[in-house]
C-alpha angles and dihedrals in degrees: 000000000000116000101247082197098059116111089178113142083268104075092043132090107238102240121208132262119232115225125251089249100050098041090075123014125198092321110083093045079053093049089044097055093041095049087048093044097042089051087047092049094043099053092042093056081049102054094041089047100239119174105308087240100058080060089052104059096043087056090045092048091046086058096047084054089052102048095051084049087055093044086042093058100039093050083060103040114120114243 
């Protein structure tokens, strides 16, 4: 007699696996760059000197790219 009670692989459908390129899209290299480029940008106006809210923004920018990468991630995490 079979264990009603048993969550073992065997009692589940296999689900597939998306592949690294669909998972995504275009979206997540974009983010990448953006993220890389905006920190860049953002040490270098520190470091010159250049008005405070150029620096700003690109912070502010550098964070926006971090936390759609997050959300990103965590939409297309498995359960």
């Amino acid at each position: 007699m079979p264990n009603p009670y048993d969550i073992g692989e065997s009692s589940r459908a296999p689900r597939p696996e998306p592949s690294a390129g669909t998972r995504g899209g275009l979206r997540r290299p974009v983010l990448w760059v953006a993220l890389a480029a905006s920190a860049a940008a953002n040490v270098v106006t520190s470091s010159v000197g250049i008005n405070m809210l150029i620096g700003v923004g690109f912070g502010l920018l550098t964070l926006a790219c971090v936390i759609a990468l997050v959300v990103d991630h965590y939409s297309h995490a498995t359960r």
